[in-house]
C-alpha positions in Angstrom: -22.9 -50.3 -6.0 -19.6 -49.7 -4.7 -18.3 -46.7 -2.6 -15.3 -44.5 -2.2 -13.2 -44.3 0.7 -13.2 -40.0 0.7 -11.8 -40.3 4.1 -8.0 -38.9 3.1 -9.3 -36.8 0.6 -7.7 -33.8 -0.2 -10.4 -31.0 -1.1 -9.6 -28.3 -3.1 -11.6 -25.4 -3.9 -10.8 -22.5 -6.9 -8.1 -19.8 -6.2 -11.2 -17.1 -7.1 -12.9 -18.3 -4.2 -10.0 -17.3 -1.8 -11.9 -15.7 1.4 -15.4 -17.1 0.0 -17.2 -19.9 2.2 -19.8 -21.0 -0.2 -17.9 -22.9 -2.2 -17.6 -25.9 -4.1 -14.5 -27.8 -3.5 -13.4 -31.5 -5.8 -11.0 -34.0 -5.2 -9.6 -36.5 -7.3 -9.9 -40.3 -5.3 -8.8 -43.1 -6.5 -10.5 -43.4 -10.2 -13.2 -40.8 -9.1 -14.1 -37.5 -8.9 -15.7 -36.1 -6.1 -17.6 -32.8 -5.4 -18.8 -31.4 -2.1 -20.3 -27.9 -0.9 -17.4 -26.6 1.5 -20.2 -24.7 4.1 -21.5 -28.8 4.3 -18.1 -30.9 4.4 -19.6 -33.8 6.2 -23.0 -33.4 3.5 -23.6 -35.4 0.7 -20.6 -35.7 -2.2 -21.4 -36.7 -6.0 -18.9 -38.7 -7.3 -18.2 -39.0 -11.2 -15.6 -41.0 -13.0 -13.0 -38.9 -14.9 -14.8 -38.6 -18.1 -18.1 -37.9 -16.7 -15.8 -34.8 -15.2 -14.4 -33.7 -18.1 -17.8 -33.8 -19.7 -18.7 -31.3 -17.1 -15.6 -28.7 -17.9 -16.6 -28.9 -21.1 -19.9 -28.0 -20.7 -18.3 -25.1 -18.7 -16.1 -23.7 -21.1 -18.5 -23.7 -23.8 -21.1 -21.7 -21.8 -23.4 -24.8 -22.1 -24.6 -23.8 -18.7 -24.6 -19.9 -18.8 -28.3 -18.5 -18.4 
């Protein structure tokens, strides 16, 4: 299993979460995508590959995940 170098990362977070500090922020690395909890930046990451990602948005849009 091979890792990512998230070292340089550059984290971004959503433009709605402005002032909000539980967050979740993403970065694009390499071939990857990875996903942290911004109140935890040296915590665990999960790391999916571009179409596991866009999997994901699509799931969002669609309200797969809505309750």
């Amino acid at each position: 299993m091979s890792t990512t170098d998230l070292t340089n990362a550059e984290w971004r977070k959503s433009s709605y979460s402005a002032t909000q500090t539980t967050c979740v922020e993403v970065a694009q690395v390499d071939e990857v995508v990875a996903v942290r909890d911004s109140k935890d930046p040296t915590g665990p990451v999960l790391v999916f590959t571009p179409d596991e990602w866009a999997a994901f948005l699509a799931g969002v849009r669609d309200g797969e995940f809505n309750h």
